[in-house]
C-alpha positions as CSV (number, residue, x, y, z in Angstrom):
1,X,147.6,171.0,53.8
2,X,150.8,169.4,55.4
3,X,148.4,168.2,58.5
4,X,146.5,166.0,56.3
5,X,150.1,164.9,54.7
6,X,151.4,163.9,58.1
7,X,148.1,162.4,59.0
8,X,147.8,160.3,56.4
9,X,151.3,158.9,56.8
10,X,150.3,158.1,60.2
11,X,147.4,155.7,58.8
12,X,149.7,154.2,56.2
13,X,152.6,153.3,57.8
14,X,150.3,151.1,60.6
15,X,147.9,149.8,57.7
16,X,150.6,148.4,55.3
17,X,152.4,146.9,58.1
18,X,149.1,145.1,59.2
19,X,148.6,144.3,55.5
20,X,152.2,142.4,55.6
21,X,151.4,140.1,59.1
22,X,148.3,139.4,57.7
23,X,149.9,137.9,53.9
24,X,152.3,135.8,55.5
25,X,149.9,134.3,57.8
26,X,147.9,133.3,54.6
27,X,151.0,132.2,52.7
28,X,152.3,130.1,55.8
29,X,148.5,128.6,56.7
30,X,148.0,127.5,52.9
31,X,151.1,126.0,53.0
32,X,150.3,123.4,56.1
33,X,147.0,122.6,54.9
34,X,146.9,120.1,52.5
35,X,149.9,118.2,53.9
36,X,147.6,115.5,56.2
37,X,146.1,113.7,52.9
38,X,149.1,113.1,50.5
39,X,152.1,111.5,52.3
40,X,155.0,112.5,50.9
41,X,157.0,109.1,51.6
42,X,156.5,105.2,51.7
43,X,156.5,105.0,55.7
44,X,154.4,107.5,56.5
45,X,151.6,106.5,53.7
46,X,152.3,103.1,56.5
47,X,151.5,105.0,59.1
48,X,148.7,106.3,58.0
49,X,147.2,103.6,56.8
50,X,147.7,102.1,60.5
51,X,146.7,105.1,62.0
52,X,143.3,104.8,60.2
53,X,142.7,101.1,60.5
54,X,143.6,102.0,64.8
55,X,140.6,104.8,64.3
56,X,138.1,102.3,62.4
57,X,139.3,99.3,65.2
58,X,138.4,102.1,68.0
59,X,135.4,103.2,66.5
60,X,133.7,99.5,66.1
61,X,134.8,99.3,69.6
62,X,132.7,102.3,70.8
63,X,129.9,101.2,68.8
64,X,129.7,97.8,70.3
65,X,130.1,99.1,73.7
66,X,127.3,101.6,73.0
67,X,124.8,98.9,71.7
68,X,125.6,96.5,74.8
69,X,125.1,98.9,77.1
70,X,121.9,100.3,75.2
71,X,120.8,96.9,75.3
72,X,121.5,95.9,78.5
73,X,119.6,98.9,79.7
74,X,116.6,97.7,77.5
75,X,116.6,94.3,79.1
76,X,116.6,95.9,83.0
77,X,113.8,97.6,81.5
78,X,111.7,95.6,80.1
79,X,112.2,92.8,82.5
80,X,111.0,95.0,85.0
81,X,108.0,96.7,83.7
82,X,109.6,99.9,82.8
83,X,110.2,100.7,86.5
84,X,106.5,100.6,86.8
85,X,106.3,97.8,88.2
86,X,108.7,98.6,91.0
87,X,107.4,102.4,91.9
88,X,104.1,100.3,92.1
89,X,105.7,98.1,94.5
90,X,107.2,100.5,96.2
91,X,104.2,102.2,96.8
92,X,102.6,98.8,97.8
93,X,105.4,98.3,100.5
94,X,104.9,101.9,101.7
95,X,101.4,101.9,102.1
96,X,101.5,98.7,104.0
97,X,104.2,99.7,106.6
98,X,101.9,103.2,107.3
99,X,98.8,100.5,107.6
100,X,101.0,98.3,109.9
101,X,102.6,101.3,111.7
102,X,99.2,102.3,112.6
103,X,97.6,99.1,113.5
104,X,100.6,99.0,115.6
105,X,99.7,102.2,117.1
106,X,95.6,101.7,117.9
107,X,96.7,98.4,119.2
108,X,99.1,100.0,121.2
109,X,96.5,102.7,122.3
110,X,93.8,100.0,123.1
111,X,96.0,98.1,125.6
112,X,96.6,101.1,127.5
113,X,92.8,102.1,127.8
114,X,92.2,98.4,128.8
115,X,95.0,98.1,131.0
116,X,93.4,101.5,132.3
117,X,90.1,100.4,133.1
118,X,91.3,97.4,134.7
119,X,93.6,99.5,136.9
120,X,90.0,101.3,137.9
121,X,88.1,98.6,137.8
122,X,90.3,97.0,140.2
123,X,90.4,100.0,142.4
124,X,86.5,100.0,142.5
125,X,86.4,96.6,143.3
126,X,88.7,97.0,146.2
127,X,86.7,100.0,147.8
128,X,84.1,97.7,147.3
129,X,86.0,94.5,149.3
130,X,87.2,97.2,151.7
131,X,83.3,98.2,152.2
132,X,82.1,94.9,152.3
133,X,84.5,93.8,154.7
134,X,83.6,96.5,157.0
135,X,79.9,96.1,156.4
136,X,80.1,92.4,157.0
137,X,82.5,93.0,160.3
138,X,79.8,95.6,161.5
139,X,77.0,93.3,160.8
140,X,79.2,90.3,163.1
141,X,80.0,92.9,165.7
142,X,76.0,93.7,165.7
143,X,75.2,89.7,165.9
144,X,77.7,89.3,168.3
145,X,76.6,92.0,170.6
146,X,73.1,90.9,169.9
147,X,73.9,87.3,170.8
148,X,75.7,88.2,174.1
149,X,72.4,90.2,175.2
150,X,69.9,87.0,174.2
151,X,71.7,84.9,176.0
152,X,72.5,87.3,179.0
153,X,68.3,87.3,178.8
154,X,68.4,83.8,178.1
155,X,70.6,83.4,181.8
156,X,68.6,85.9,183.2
157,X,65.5,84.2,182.5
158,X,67.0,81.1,183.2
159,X,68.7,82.3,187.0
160,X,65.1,83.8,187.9
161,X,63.1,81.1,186.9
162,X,65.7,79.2,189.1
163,X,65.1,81.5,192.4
164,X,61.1,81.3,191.9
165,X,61.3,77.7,192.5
């Protein structure tokens, strides 16, 4: 029986002393609470009068602020078609620079194939020239060679008609 004596002490002593912190917090906090409302003297029911007429100035402040800028942003708004307008636009503008881009691009493409087949037909039509040209000398080198035996013939004919007379 004397354990559960000195046991109990043990819980006591800690408890009441827990008890005692905890009843003068209460006493002190009860104390301070009600002071903010009821000003005990003439200047500082002044100056907290002020102080609420600064809180009620700062307020109406806010609230004007909050209603010009809600208002502002309802104007921006509306004036432009609740953005609708604009991401239409903006689409709009994209679409046509991808259209442009890539008119830009066959356009691009086309030039070089007709700057290509030029290049070829030009080539062509100089092996052509070139065959021409040597056609057409052949076919002077084969008159002229043809020309120099008629009239070698011709002088021939014309020297032995001369020495049968």
């Amino acid at each position: 029986m004397a354990s559960i004596r000195v046991r109990r002490r043990r819980i006591i002593v800690p408890a009441v002393a827990v008890a005692v912190v905890v009843l003068v917090f209460m006493v002190s906090f009860g104390r301070s609470g009600s002071v903010g409302h009821m000003p005990s003297t003439e200047e500082e029911g002044r100056d907290y009068q002020e102080m609420k007429r600064k809180m009620a100035a700062k307020e109406e402040k806010e609230k004007d602020r909050s209603s010009e800028t809600w208002t502002e942003w309802a104007k921006k708004k509306i004036s432009g078609g609740l953005g609708l307008r604009n991401e239409l636009r903006e689409d709009g503008v994209d679409k046509i620079e991808n259209v442009a881009s890539e008119v830009g691009q066959y356009g691009a493409e086309k030039g070089r194939e007709a700057e290509d087949m030029a290049a070829e037909k030009a080539a062509e039509t100089a092996e052509e020239m070139k065959a021409k040209g040597k056609a057409a000398e052949e076919t002077t080198e084969k008159g002229f060679v043809a020309g120099k035996k008629k009239s070698e013939r011709i002088k021939d004919d014309v020297v032995g008609s001369e020495d049968e007379l």
